[in-house]
C-alpha positions as CSV (number, residue, x, y, z in Angstrom):
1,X,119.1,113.7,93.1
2,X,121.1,114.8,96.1
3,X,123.7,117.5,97.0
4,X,126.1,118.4,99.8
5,X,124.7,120.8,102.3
6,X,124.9,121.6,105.6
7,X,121.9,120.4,107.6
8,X,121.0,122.7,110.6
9,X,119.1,121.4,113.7
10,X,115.8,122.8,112.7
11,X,116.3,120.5,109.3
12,X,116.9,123.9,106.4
13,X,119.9,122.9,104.7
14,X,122.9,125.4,103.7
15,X,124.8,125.5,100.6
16,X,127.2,128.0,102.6
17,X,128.2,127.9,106.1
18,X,128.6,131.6,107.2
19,X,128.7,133.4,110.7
20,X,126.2,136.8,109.9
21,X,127.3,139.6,111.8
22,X,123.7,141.4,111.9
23,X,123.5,145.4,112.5
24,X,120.0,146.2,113.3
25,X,119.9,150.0,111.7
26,X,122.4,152.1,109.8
27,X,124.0,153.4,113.0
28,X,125.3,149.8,114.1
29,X,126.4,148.7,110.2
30,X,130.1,150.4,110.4
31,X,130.8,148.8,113.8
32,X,129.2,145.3,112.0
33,X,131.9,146.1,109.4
34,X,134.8,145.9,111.7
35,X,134.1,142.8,113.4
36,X,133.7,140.9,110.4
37,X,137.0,142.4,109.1
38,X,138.7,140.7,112.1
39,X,137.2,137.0,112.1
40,X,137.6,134.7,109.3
41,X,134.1,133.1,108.0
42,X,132.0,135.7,108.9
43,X,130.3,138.2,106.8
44,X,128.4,141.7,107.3
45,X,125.1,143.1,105.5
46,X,125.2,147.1,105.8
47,X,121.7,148.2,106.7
48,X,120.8,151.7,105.9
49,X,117.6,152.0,107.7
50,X,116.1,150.1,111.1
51,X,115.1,153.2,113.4
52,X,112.5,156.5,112.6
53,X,110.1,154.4,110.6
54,X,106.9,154.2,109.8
55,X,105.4,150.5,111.0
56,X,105.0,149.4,107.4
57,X,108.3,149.7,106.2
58,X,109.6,149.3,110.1
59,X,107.7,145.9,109.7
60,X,109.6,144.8,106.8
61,X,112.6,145.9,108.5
62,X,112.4,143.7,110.5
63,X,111.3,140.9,108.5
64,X,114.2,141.3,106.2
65,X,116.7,141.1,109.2
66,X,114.8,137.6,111.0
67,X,114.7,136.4,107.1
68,X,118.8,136.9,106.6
69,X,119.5,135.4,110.4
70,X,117.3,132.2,109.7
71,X,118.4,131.7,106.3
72,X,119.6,127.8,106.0
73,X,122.8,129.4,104.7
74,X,124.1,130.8,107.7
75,X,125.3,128.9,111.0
76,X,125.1,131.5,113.7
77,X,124.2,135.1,114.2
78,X,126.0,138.1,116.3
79,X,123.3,141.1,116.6
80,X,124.9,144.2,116.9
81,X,122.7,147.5,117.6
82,X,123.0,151.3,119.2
83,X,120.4,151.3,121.8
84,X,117.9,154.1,120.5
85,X,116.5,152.4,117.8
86,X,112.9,151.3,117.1
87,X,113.7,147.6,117.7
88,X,116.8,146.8,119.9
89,X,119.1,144.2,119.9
90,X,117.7,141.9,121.8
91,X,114.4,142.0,120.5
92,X,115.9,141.2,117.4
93,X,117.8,138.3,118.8
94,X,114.5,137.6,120.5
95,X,112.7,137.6,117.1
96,X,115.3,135.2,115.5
97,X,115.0,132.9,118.4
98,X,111.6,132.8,118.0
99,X,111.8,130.8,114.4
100,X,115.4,129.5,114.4
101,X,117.7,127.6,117.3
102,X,120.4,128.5,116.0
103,X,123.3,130.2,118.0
104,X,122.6,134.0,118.7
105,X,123.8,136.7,120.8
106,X,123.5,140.3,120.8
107,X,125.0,143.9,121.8
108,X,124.4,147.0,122.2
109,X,126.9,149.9,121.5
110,X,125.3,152.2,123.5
111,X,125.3,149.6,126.7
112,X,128.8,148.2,125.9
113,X,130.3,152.1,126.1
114,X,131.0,152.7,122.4
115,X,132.3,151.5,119.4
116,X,135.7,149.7,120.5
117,X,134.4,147.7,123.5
118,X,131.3,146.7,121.5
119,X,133.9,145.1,118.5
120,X,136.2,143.3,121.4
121,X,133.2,141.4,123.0
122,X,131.8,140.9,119.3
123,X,134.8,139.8,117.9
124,X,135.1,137.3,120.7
125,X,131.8,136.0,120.6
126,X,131.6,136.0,116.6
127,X,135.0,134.0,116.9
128,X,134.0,131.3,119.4
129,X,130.7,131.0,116.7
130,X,133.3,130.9,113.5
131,X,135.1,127.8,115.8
132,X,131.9,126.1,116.2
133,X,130.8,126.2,112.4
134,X,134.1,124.9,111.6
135,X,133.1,121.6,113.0
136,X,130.1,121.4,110.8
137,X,131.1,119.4,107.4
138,X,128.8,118.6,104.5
139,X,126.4,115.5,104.1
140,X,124.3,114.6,100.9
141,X,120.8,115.4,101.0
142,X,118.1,115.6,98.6
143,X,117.5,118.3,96.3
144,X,114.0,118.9,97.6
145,X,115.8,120.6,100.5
146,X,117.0,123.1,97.9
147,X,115.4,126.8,97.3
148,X,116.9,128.7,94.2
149,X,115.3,132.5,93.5
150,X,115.0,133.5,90.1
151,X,116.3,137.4,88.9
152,X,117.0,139.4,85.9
153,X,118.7,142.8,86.0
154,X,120.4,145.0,83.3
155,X,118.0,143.1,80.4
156,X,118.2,143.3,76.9
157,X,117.3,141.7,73.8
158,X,119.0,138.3,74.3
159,X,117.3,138.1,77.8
160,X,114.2,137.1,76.6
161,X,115.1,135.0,73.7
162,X,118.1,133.2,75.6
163,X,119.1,133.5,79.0
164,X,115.7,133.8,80.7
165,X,114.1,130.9,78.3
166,X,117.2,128.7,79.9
167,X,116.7,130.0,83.7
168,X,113.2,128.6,82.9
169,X,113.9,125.2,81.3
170,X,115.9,125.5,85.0
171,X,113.6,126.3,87.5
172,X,111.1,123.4,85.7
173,X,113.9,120.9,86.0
174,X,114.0,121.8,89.6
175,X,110.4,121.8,90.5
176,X,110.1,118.5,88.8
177,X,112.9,117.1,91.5
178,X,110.9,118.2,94.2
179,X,113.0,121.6,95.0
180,X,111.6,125.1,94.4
181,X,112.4,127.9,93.0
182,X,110.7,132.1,93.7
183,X,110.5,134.6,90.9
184,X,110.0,138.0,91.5
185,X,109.8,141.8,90.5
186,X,105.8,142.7,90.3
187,X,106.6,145.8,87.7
188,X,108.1,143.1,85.4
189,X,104.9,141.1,85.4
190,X,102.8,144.2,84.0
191,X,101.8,143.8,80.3
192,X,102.1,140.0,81.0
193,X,100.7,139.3,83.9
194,X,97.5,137.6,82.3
195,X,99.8,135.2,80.9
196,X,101.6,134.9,83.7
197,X,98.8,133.8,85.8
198,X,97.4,131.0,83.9
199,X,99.9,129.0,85.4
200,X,98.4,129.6,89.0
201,X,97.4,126.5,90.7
202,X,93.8,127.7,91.5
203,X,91.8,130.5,90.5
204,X,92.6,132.2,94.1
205,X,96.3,132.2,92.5
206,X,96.0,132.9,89.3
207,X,93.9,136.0,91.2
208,X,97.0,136.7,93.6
209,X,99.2,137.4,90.2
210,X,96.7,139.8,88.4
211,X,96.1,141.8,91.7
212,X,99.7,142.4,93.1
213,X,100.3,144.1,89.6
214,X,96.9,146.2,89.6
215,X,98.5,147.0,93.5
216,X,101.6,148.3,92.5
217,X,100.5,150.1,89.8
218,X,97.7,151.6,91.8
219,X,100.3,152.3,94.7
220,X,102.5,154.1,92.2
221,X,99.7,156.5,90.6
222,X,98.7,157.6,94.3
223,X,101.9,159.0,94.7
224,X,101.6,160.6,91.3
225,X,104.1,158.3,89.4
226,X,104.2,156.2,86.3
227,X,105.7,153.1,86.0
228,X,106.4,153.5,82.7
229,X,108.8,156.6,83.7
230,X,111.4,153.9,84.7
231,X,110.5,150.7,82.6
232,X,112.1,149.7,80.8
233,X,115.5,151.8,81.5
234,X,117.8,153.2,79.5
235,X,120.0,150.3,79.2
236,X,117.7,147.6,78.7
237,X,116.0,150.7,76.1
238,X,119.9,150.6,74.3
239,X,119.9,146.7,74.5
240,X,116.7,146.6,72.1
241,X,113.6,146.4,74.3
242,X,111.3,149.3,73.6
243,X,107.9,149.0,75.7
244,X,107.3,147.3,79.3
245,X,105.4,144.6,77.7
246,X,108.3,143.4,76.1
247,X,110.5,143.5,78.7
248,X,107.4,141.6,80.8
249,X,107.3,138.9,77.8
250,X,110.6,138.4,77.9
251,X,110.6,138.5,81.8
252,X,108.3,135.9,82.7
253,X,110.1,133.4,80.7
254,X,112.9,133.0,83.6
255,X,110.4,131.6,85.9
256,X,109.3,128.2,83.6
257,X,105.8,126.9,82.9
258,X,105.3,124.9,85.9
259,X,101.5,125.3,88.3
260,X,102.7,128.4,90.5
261,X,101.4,127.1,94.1
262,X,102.4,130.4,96.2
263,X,102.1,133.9,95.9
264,X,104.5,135.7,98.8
265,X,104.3,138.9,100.0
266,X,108.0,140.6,99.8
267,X,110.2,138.5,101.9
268,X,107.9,136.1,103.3
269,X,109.4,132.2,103.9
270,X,107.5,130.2,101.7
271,X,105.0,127.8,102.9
272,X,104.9,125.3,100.3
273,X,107.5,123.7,97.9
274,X,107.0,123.9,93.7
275,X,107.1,127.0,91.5
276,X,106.2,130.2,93.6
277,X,105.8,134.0,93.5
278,X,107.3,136.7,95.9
279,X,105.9,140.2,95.4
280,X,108.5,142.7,94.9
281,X,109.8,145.8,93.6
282,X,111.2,146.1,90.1
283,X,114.9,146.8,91.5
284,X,116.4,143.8,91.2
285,X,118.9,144.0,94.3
286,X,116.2,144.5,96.3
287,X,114.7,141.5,95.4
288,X,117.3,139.4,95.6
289,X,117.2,141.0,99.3
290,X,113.8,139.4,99.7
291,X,114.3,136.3,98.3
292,X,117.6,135.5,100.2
293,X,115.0,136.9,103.4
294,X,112.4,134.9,102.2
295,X,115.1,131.3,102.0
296,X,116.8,131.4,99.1
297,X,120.5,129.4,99.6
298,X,120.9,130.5,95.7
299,X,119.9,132.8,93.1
300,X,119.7,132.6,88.9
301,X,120.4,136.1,88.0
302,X,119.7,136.6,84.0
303,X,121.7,139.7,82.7
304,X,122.0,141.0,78.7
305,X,123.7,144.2,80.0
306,X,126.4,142.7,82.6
307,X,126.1,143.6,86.4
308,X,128.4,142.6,89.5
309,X,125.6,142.1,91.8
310,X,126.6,139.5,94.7
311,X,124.6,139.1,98.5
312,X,126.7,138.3,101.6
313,X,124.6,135.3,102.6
314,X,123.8,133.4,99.0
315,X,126.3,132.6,95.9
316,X,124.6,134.7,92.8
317,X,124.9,132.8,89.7
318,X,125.2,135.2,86.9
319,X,124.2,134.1,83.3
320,X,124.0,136.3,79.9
321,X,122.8,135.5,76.7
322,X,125.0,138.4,75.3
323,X,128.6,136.7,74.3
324,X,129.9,140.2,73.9
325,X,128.6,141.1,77.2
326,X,130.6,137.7,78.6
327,X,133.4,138.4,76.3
328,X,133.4,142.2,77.7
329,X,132.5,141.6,81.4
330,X,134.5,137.9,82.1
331,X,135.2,139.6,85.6
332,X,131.5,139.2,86.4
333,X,130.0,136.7,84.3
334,X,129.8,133.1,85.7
335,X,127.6,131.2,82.2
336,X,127.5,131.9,78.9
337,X,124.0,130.7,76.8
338,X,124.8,133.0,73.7
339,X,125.0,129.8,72.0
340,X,120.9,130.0,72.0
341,X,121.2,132.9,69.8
342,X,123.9,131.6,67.2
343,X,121.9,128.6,66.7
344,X,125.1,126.3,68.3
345,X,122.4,125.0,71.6
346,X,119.3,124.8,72.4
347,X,117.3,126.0,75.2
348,X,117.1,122.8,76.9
349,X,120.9,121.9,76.7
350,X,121.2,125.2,77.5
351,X,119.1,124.4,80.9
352,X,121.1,121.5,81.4
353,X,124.0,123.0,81.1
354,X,122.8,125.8,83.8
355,X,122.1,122.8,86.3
356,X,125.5,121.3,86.2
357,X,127.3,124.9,87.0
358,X,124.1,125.1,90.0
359,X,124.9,122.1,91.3
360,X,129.1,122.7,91.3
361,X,127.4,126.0,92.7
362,X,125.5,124.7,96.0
363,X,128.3,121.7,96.4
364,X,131.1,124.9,97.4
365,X,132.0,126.7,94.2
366,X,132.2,129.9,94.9
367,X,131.1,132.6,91.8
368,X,132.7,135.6,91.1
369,X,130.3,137.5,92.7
370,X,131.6,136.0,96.2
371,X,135.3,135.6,95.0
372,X,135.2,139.2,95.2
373,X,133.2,139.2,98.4
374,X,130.3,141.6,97.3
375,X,127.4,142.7,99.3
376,X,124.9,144.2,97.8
377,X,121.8,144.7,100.2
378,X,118.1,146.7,99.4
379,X,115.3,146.9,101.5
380,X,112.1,148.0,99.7
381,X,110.0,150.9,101.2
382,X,106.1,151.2,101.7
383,X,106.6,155.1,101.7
384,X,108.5,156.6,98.3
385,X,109.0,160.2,99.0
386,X,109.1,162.3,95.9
């Protein structure tokens, strides 16, 4: 099985050919903004942190930002920073050098003398990169090259019994091809994390799955909090889950039945291929910020409730179970498998069904969530301040 990509010189292969205009903290995103406004095929993350950290989160900072500029997805980078921060531009474009050769250049707003002389060189350069990616045109490779993350967000009942069963029926048909696939959100493991990790590969996995749970919740409780304070919410509470282990049941389903061989931490680059893990918080945008980090060129995103979420870098597939939530939300819906719950398909056509729109997907379809050009961008915190 093959698919039309775009093959990069250190061999990841895209399923979207973007130029990433890459602020490194919240005081360089506005200025990011502007000079994507002004060149066609670039696009813009807004970062809202990246200086007066502590290391940990400063860390994965900065691991987010190297993830997003080496992502297979995206042809060249512009880093734009102030000056001040904690890492500056050119140790981020440093950074990115350091795992990707792909075209980079950076600025500084502080050096360049301010906001308007920092967009004319960065428009320049970001245009001469938009030029260059032009050129590049699709070529079929195989589907082992292909990395699809796994989210739910906005659950309810139909989640569990529908489009989660067909994500999984999904992410098995992929693994079995050779490609892989991540699953995420730790706090949506807890209640079903013992059955979750009999599918490790090894005891040292199935280990890795019961102890990033027992961490979080652990982490949580020295701060004073419950998870059960947030989980489930109040909308997944109106669309009939009642406990977290039911929402956990239901959860788990998305991710398939296939040996997990990986357990990441958040936003780590997988270092094998198969069914793996990425550690993450239970907000779903920010772990569809870690998988996209972590190589992701596409993500399954399983909603009963409806949501518009959409990343810069990576097409977001969204699928319901609910037909009134597809009926009601058509703006933001991309597959319907309601027809699991009226009896009209099964899971496994179902799963079929959800390959066919991937693969029209990765080949240059564009969802809705990128027809409307939405960003939605998260980076998880060591430190929660209450």
């Amino acid at each position: 099985m093959e698919f039309m990509g775009y093959v990069r010189e250190d061999g990841k292969v895209g399923v979207r050919n973007h130029v990433l205009i890459l602020p490194t903290c919240a005081c360089a995103s506005e200025t990011c903004r502007i000079v994507t406004s002004q060149v066609k095929g670039c696009v813009n993350i807004i970062n809202q942190v990246g200086c007066a950290e502590v290391k940990g989160n400063e860390d994965i900072t900065q691991r987010v930002l190297k993830g997003f500029a080496s992502n297979a997805n995206v042809f060249g980078v512009v880093v734009i920073g102030l000056g001040c921060e904690n890492h500056s531009h050119k140790s981020v474009k440093a950074s990115i050098q350091a795992v990707t050769n792909k075209p980079v250049v950076s600025f500084g707003i502080q050096e360049e003398g301010g906001t308007v002389k920092t967009i004319e060189k960065a428009v320049k350069a970001a245009r001469e990169m938009a030029e260059q990616a032009s050129m590049q045109v699709r070529v079929s490779v195989p589907i082992s090259k292909l990395m699809m993350g796994i989210e739910c967000g906005g659950s309810d009942a139909t989640s569990g019994l529908a489009a989660n069963p067909a994500v999984g029926f999904l992410s098995d048909q992929l693994v079995d091809m050779g490609a892989s696939t991540i699953m995420s959100e730790t706090p949506e493991f807890i209640g079903a994390e013992h059955i979750l990790a009999k599918r490790g590969a090894t005891p040292a996995i199935h280990d890795q799955i019961i102890q990033i749970c027992k961490d979080f919740e652990t982490h949580l409780a020295g701060v004073g909090q419950d998870l059960r304070t947030g989980q489930p919410t109040p909308g997944n509470k109106d669309g009939g889950l009642s406990t977290i282990e039911e929402k956990s049941l239901g959860c788990i389903y998305k991710g398939g039945t296939r040996p997990v061989v990986e357990v990441l931490a958040y936003a780590d680059t997988p270092t094998k291929q198969g069914a793996i893990i990425m550690d993450t918080p239970g907000y779903d945008i920010a772990s569809v910020t870690a998988m996209i980090a972590g190589g992701c060129q596409v993500i399954a995103f399983t909603t009963g409730r409806g949501t518009p979420t959409g990343h810069a870098l990576a097409p977001v597939i969204k699928i319901t179970g609910n037909h009134g939530t597809f009926e009601m939300m058509q703006d933001n819906m991309d597959c319907d498998v309601s027809g699991i719950i009226s009896g009209e398909t099964t899971i496994d056509d179902a799963g079929k069904y959800l390959f066919d729109e991937l693969m029209t997907v990765v080949n240059g379809k564009l969802t809705k969530a990128e027809t409307y050009g939405f960003s939605d961008i998260c980076i998880d915190r060591i430190c929660r301040f209450i």
